[in-house]
N, C-alpha and C positions, 0 to 999 in steps of 0.2 A: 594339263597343257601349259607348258611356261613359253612365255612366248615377250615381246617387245612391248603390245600393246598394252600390257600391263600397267605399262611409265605413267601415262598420263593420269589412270588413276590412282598412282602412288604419289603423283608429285601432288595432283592438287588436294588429296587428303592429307598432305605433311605440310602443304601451306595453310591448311587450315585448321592447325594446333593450336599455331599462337592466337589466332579469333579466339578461340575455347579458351584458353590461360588468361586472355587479357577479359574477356566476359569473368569469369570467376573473382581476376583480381579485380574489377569493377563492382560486381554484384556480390563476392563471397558468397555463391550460390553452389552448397556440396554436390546436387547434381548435375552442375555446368562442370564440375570437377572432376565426376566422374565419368563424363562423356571425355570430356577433355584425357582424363587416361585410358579411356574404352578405344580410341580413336589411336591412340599410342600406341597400345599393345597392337592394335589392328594391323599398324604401317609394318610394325617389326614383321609379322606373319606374309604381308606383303613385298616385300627384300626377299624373300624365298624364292621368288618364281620367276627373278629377272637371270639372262642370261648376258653377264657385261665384260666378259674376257677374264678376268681375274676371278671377277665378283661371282661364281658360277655355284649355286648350291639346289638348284633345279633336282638334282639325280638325290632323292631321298636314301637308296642303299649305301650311296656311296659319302653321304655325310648324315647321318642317324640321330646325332645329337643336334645337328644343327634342326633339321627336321622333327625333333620331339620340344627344341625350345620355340618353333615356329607354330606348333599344333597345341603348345600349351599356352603363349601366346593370346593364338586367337578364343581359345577356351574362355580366358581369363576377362578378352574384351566383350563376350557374350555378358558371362556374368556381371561386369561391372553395366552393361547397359540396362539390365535387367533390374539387376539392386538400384539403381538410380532411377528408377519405376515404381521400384518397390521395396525402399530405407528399410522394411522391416529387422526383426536384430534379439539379441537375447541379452542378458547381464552375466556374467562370471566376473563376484567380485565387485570391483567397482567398474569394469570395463565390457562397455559396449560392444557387440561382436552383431555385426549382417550374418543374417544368414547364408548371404551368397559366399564365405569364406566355407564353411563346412559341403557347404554345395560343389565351389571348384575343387578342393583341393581334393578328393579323387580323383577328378575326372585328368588333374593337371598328373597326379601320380600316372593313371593309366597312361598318356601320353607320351612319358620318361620310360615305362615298362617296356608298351611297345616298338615305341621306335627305338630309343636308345640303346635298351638291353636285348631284344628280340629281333629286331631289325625290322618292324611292319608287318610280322608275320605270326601269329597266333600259334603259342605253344601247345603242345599236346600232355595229357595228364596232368595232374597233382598243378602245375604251373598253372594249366588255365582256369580253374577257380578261383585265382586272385583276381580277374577282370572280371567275370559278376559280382563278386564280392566289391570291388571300387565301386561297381555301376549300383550295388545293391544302397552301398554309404551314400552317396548321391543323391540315392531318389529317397533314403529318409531325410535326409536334409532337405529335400524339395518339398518331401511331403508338410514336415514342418514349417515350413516359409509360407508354401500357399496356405495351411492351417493357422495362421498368424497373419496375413495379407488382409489388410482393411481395404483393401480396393473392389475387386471384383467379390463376387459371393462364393462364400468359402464352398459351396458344393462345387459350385463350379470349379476352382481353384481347386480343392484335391481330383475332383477329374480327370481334369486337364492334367496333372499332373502324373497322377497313377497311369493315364492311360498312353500319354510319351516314355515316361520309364519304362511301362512294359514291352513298349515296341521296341527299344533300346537294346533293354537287356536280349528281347528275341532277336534283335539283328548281332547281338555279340555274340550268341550261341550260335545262330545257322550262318551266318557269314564271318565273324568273327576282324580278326585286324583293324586297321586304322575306324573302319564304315560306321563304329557304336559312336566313337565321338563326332564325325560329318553331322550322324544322324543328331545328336544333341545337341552340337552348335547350331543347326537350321531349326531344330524345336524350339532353342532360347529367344534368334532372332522372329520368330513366327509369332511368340508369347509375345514379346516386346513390340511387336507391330500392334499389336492387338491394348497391347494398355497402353499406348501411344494415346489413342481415342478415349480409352476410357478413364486415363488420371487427366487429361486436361479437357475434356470435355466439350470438346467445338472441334468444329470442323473449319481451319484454315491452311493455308499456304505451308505452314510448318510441320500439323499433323498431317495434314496429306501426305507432303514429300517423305518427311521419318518414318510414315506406316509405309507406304512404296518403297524407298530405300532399305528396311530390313527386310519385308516380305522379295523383293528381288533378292536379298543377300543369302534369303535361305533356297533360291529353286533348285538346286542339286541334289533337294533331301531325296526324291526322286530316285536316283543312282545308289542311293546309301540301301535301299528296299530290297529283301532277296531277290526279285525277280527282275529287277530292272537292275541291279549295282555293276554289272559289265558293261550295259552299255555307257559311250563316252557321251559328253555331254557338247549339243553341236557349239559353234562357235560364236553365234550368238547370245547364245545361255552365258559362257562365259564370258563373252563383253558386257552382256548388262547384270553378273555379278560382281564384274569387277565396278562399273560404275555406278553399282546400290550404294557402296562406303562413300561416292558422294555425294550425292542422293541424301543418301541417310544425316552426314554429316550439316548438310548448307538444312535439309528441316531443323537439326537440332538449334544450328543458330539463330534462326525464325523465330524456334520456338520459343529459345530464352530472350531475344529483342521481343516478340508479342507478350508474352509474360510482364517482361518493365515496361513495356508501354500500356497496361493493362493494372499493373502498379500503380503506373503515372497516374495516369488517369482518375484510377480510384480515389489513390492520393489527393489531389485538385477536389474533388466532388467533398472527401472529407473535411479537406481545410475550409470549403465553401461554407460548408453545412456548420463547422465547427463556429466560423465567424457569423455565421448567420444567429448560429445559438446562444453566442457571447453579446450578442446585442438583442436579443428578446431577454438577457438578463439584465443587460443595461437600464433597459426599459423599466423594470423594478423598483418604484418606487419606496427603499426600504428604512429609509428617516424617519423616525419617532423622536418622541420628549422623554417616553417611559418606557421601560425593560417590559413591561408587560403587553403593551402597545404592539412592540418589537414582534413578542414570543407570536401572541395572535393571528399575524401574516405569515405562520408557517404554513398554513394548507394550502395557501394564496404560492408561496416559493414551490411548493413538490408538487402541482399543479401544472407549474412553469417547467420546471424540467419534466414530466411525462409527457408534454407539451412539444419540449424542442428537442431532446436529445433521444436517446437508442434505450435508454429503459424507460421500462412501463411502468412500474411500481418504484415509489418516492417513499420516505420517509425523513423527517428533518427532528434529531434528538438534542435537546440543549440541557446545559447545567442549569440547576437553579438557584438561588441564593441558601436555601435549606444544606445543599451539599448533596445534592442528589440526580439524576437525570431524569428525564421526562421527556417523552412524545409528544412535541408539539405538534405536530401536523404531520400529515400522511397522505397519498393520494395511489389511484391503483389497488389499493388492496379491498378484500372485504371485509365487513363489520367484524368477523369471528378475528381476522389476522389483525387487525386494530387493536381490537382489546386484547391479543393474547401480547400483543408489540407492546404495549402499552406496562403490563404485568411485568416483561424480562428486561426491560428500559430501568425500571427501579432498582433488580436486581445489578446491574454494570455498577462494578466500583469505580470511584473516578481514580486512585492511587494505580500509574501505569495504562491505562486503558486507550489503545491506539497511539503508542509511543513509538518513536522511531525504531525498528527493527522488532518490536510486538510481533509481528506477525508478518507472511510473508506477502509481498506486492502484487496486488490486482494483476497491473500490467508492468512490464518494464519499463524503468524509464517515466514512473509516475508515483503519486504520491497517495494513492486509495491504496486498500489494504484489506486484501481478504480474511475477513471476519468469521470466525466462526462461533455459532452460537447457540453451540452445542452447552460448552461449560457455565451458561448461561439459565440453561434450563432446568424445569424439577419435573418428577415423576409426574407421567399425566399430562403433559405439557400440549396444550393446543400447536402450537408451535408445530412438534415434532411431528404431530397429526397432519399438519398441512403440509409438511414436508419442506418448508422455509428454516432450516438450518444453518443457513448459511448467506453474508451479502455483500456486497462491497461497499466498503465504507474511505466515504472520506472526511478524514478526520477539521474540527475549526480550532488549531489549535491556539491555546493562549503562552501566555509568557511562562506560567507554570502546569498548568494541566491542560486536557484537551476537553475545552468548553463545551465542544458539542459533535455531531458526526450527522453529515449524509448519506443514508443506506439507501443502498439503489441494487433492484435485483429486475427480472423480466425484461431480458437483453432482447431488443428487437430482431429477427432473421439472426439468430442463433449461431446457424454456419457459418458466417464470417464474425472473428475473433475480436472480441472489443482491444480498441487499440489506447497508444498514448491518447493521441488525437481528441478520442472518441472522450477521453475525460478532460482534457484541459478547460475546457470550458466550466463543467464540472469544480476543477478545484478552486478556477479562480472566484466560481462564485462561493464556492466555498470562502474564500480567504477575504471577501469582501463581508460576508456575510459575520464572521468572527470582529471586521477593523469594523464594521457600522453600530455592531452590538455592545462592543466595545465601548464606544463615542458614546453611547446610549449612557451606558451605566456613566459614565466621568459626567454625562451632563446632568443626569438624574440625581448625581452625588452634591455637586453644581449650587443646583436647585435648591438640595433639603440645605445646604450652609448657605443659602440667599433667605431662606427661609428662616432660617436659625438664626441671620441677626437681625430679621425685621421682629424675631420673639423676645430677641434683648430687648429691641426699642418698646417693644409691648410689655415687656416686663417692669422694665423701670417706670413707665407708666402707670400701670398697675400698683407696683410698687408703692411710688408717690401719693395716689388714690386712696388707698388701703390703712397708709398709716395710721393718719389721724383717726378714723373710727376706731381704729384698733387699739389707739392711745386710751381714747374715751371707754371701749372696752374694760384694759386693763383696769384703769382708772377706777371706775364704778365697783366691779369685781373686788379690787380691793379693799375700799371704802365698805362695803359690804361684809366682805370678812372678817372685819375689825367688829361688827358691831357684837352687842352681849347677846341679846336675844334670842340666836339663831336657833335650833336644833342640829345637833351632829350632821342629820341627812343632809340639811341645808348648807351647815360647812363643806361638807363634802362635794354637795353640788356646785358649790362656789370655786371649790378649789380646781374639780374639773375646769371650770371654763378658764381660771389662770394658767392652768396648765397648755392647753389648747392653743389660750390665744399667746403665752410666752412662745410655743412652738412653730406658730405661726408668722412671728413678729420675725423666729431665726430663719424661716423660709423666705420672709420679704428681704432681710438685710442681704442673705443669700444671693436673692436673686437682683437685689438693687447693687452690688459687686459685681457681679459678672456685666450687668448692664451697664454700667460707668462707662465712661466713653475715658481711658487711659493716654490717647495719643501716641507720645515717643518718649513719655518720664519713665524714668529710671528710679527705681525707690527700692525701699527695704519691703521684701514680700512676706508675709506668713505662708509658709508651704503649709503649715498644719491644717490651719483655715481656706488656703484655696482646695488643699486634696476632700476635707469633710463637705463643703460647698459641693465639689463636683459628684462626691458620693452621692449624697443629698439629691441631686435632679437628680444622675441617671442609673441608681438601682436598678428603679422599673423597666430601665430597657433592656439590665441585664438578666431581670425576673423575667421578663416578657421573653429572651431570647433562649432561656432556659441554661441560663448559665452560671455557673457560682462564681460571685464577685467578691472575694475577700479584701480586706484594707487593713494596714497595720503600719500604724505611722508614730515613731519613737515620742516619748515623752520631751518637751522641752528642744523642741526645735530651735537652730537659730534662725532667724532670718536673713532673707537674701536678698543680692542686690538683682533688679532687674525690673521690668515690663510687669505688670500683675494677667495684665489680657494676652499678650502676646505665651506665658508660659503658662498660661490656663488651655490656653490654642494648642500646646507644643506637646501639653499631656494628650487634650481630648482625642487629638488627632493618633497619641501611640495605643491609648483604650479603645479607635475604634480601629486600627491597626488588630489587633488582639481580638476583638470582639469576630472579626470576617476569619481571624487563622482558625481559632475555634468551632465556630460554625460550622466549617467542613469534614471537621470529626464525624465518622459515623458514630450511632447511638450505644456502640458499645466503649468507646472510650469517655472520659472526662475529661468536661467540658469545665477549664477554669481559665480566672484572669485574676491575677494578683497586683494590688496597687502597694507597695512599702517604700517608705520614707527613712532613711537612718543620716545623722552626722558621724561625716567624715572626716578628721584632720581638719580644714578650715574649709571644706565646701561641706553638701547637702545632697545627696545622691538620693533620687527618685526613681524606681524599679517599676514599670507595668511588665510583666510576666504572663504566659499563655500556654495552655499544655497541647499546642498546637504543634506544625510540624515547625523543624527546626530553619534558620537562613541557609541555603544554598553557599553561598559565601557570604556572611558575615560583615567584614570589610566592606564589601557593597551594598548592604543595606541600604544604605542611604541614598543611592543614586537612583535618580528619579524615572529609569524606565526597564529596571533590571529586578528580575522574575522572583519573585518571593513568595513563603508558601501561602501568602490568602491569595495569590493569582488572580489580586484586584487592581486594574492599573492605577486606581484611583486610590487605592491604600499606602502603594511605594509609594505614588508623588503625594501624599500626607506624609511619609516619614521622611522623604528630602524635605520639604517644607518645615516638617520640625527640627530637624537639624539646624538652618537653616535659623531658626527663631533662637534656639540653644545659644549657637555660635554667636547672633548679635548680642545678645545677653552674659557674655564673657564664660560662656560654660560650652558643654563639650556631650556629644550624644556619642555612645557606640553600641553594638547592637552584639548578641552573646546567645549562646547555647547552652542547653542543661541536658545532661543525661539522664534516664536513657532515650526521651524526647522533651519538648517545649523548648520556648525560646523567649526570650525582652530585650527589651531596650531603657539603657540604662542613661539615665539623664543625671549630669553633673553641673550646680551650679555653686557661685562661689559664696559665701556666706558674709553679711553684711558688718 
């Protein structure tokens, strides 16, 4: 029945398009899109049944095609309401495909069959087996969609489904014509009422109206039934089928304003919690004097976040001065995941580990990084036992490697998806916790050279103390050696002790030079004598650090003009430059540092060398907060510093690469 009454609900469902386009382009929400062209296709099917002088397409025999693109039409707006329920979808290739594409597009062919080429009227023989054959393509693709549908439960869903197809294809066979697709447009919008309630799960304003608006959209399934499909449908029926589309339409828009006001909301509660957790870090006491002090307060840190934020289980893993990682603290977990965390923590190399694009992003739009720690593990692995494979991590990085990492796994209320939000909190304490640790070590460093020159002032003390006994030593020793009488054993005994205390007299002069208080003179230096001096004290630190200290300093140096203290300062400082790049070697490379002295032309070039990694850029060596490979901030501002000492002393530092690794810095000064 085409009749006038129609108008009103054509117009107000073509005024309410652009609501849908303009929610989409506000929200970019695919299923506001897809309503938004469900509603489209709708109207066009709706322009069929007006009678407006001109505009007359009402009489389906007498325009076929117009009535096969009006009934594929609304075909199309079924399914797209349905797929916006239910995104489900397959791959070919690299391109996504809904299943409601393989679903309409039978049902859109039967509608071009029938009306268009047939006229509405169900061929006989050989012909009509291509309409159960459409309706058969159909309901596999249906069957497949509800087998693939995470919403309701897949029994139910192929039910539901096999058992509309069947009734379909039996209304195609006993009644045949236009009745099979009535019948499965009214089944789709029936489906679509029904997961109205059950993807959004509350009962409001919006799902009411949208479940009422498509259950009215479908009451004429009725009519489509053998037994009932002549009669017509009273005039009622048809008024409140035509006003289900807006009905249907004003829930949809409800539903997508409840949904963002339900965002919002969330939103606000997040940001609450977020600031409330950024200041229970605040709180955090995390200044020490000493890197060890520091590490200590890790249980006390993963504590605090099980504490305030959405994971349960904490771990906080730091570098250590060895060149290794370590589990400092942990909370959440139990004794067995501890020490097995503890075990594959050793195992993480630091060369790459949690590097930018390492691995792919926790969240969007955030800086943690899912971890997997799988390639971490070895056969037998407690780990895998516990089935902790895997955790988010947020990396503390430094200038050149990434100093340490917060893993964090045991997401609180699972179903909703940890967001940016959810970690910012998270990284900044991360990024606080790398700049405090940081301070730590530069003041710790500090410290030992506050230390270092109250051991000059002890030295020279010493020093001073020392000699005269030692004169009086020699003295007697010699006197003694001289005499006739001795015995061999007794020479020899004698001669140890001159040997001793000669060796000791060169340890006192040693250490009574470095202790001299130089000022701002300017003299002729012996490199030879300051490079054997500084061997001299600090072997044992490079014995102690298990590393090989070789020196090779040319015959017959000349000397040079400059500072004695100041370029004593300008080496120590590049040996212990060297001493931290080394260290970080794992124990299957070698571990060296080479001190060589050669004349050049009319200067004196001093070489400390290291089989460490090589400078990033070279040329910037020397600037005082740019990432080199000991990844000590406290090591570059020692090599600006030497430069720095170089440069007032009329000479010239640059810093160089060896293949196929190691690296030094080459000191030039001028020769006196």
């Amino acid at each position: 029945m085409a009749d006038s009454y129609h108008l009103p609900a054509l117009v107000l469902t073509v005024l309410l398009l652009p609501a849908f386009f303009q929610l989409y382009l506000r929200f970019r929400d695919t299923r506001t899109l897809l309503w938004f062209l469900g509603f489209f296709f709708a109207s066009i099917r709706m322009l069929q049944f007006y009678d407006l002088g001109r505009w007359n397409f009402t009489d389906t025999l007498a325009h076929p095609w117009v009535a096969s693109i009006g009934q594929a039409s609304i075909l199309i707006s079924a399914g797209l309401f349905l797929a916006s329920l239910s995104p489900v979808g397959f791959r070919v290739g690299r391109v996504r495909i809904l299943y409601a594409v393989p679903f309409t597009i039978p049902l859109v062919a039967y509608a071009f069959l029938i009306y268009g080429v047939y006229g509405g009227q169900t061929p006989t023989g050989l012909p009509f087996l291509i309409f159960p054959a459409l309706g058969g393509l159909s309901l596999f693709a249906g069957c497949a969609w509800a087998f693939s549908h995470r919403g309701l439960p897949r029994a139910i869903s192929l039910v539901l489904c096999i058992t509309l197809g069947a009734i379909g294809l039996w209304i195609c066979v006993r009644v045949g014509g236009v009745w099979p697709l009535i019948f499965v447009e009214c089944a789709i919008h029936s489906v679509t009422a029904l997961l109205v309630f059950y993807v959004f799960r509350r009962i409001s304003p919006g799902t009411i109206l949208a479940s009422l608006g498509f259950l009215a959209w479908s009451l004429n399934v009725g009519q489509t039934l053998p037994l009932f499909h002549h009669d017509e449908p009273t005039i009622w029926i048809i008024r409140i089928i035509a006003m289900a589309k807006v009905v249907a339409a004003i829930g949809m828009i409800l539903l997508t304003l409840e949904d963002q006001l339900a965002a919002n909301q969330a939103g606000q509660v997040r940001e609450r919690h977020a600031r409330e957790e950024m200041e229970a870090y605040a709180r955090l006491n995390l200044a020490r004097r000493r890197v060890d002090d520091f590490d200590r307060q890790a249980t006390l840190i993963c504590q605090s976040i099980v504490s305030n934020s959405r994971f349960k289980q904490s771990a906080l893993v730091l570098l250590q001065s060895t060149g290794h990682y370590r589990l400092a603290g942990a909370d959440g977990f139990d004794d067995a995941t501890i020490n097995a965390l503890e075990a594959l923590v050793t195992r993480i190399p630091v060369a790459g580990f949690l590097d930018p694009g390492s691995g792919p992003a926790a969240v969007e739009h955030s800086l943690a990084i899912s971890l997997d720690l799988t390639p971490f593990l070895v056969p037998g692995d407690d780990l895998a036992r516990l089935k902790l494979t895997a955790v988010q991590a947020i990396p503390l990085r430094g200038r050149a490697t990434t100093e340490g990492a917060i893993f964090l796994t045991g997401v609180e209320n699972p179903a909703e998806p940890v967001s940016a939000v959810d970690l910012l909190p998270l990284e900044v304490l991360a990024s606080r916790l790398q700049s405090v640790r940081g301070q730590t070590m530069m003041l710790e460093k500090l410290v030992e050279a506050e230390k270092f020159v109250g051991l000059g002032q002890l030295a020279g003390n010493v020093t001073r103390q020392l000699n005269n006994p030692l004169t009086v030593i020699l003295g007697y020793a010699s006197l003694l050696d001289e005499t006739e009488d001795l015995n061999p054993q007794a020479h020899k005994a004698i001669e140890a002790i001159l040997n001793e205390a000669r060796h000791m007299r060169l340890t006192l002069e040693s250490l009574a030079r470095i202790s001299r208080p130089q000022g701002d003179q300017i003299g002729a230096i012996s490199v030879s004598e300051l490079l054997n001096d500084l061997e001299q004290l600090h072997r044992s630190e490079f014995v102690q650090r298990s590393i090989d200290f070789r020196v090779h300093i040319a015959p017959a140096l000349p000397r040079v003009l400059g500072n004695a203290q100041q370029v004593r300062q300008a080496v120590l400082y590049c040996l212990q430059f060297a001493m931290d790049a080394v260290e970080r070697l794992d124990t299957t490379n070698e571990k060296t540092v080479r001190l060589e002295a050669v004349a050049e032309n009319n200067q004196v070039q001093i070489l400390v060398a290291h089989s460490g990694s090589k400078f990033p850029v070279p040329a910037r060596a020397f600037d005082p907060f740019i990432p080199e490979p000991a990844g000590d901030e406290s090591s570059s501002l020692g090599l600006s510093m030497c430069a720095s000492i170089i440069r007032e002393n009329n000479g010239k530092a640059s810093a160089i690469n060896f293949e196929p690794r190691g690296a030094g810095i080459l000191l030039e000064l001028q020769a006196a």
